[in-house]
N, C-alpha and C positions, 0 to 999 in steps of 0.2 A: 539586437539592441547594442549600441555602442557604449564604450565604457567612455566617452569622452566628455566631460561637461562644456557645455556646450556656451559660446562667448559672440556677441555681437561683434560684427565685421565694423562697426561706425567707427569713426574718428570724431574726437573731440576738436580738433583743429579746425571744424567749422566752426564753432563758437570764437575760437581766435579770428581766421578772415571775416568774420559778419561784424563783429568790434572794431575791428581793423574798417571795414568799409563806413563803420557806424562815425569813425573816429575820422574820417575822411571829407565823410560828409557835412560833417556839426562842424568841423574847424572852421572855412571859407564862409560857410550859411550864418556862421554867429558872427564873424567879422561885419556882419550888414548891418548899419546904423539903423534897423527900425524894430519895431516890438516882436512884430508876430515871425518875420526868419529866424531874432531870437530862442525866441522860445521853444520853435522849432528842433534849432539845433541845441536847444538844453534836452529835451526830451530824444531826440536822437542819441547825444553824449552819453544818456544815463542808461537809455539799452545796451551802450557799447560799456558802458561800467559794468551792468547786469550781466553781460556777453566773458567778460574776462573772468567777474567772481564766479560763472558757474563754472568757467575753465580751470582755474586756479583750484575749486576745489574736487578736481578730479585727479589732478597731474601732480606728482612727488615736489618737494621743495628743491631740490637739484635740478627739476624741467625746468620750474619758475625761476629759479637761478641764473639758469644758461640762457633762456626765452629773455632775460633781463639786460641782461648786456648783450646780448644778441641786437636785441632792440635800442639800445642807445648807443649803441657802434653806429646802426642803420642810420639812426638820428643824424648822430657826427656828421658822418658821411651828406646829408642829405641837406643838412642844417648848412655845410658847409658853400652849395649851391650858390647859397641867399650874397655870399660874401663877391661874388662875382654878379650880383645881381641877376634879379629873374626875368626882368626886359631883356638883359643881352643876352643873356642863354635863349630866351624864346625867338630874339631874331636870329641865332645862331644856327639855332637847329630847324629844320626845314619842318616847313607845317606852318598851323597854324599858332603864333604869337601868344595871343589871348592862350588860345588851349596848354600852352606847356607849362604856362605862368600857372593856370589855374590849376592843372596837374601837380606841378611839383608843390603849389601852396596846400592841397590836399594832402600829398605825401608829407610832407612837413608837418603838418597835423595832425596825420594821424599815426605817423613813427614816436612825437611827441607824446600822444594822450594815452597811445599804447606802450609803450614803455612804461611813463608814468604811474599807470594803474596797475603794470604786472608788477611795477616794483614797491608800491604800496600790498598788495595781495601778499608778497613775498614778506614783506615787512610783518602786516598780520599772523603769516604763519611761524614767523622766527619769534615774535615776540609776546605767544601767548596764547593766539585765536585759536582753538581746534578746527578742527578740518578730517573730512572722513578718509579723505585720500592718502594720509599718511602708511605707513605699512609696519606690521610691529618690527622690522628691522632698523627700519629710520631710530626707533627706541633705545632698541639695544646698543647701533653705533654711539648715538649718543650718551648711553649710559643712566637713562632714564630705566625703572624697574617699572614692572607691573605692578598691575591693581591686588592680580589673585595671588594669594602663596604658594610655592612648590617645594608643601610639609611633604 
């Protein structure tokens, strides 16, 4: 018998990239002038809400920190595309036109809505929400005391 307690191999980062893909997808499908792609891409988006709050509350406040400007650097970066326009970039780069336009309008969307929501989550946890993920050292840095005495 091993004295090791014993810890699942998984990664929570799936929940990230499936938000990220959620947040991908809903961006361009809600851009569509009719009801039902709408609504579509609302019920997509709110998986990918679903998707980050289960993230958020697994991962310390300094993950969601880093994961936050991580993600609107990416934005920056991405956002910045649009300024040279997404026709000339798609004639520029070899391929297909349509596809790059429609790629980076994806990425654009959902660097946006994933930023977004990890910086809202981070928001919640600096400003009040509990969250199981925290660790009692997060506590102590801060200077917050315990529940129990130590008569």
């Amino acid at each position: 018998m091993h004295d090791v307690i014993p810890t699942s191999l998984r990664s929570d980062r799936l929940l990230l990239a499936v938000s990220f893909v959620c947040f991908g997808v809903a961006g361009p499908l809600g851009a569509v002038d009719a009801l039902v792609p709408t609504v579509v891409a609302t019920a997509v988006a709110i998986a990918g809400v679903y998707c980050v709050a289960r993230y958020a509350s697994r991962v310390s406040r300094r993950t969601l920190a880093s994961l936050s400007l991580a993600l609107w650097t990416v934005f920056l970066g991405v956002a910045s595309v649009h300024i040279v326009g997404l026709e000339t970039v798609g004639a520029a780069v070899p391929g297909s036109a349509r596809l790059v336009v429609y790629s980076l309008t994806a990425t654009t969307w959902a660097t946006l809505l994933s930023a977004s929501s990890v910086t809202a989550f981070l928001g919640f946890r600096e400003y009040g929400a509990t969250s199981s993920a925290d660790t009692p050292e997060d506590g102590v840095l801060e200077g917050e005391t315990s529940d129990y005495s130590t008569r």
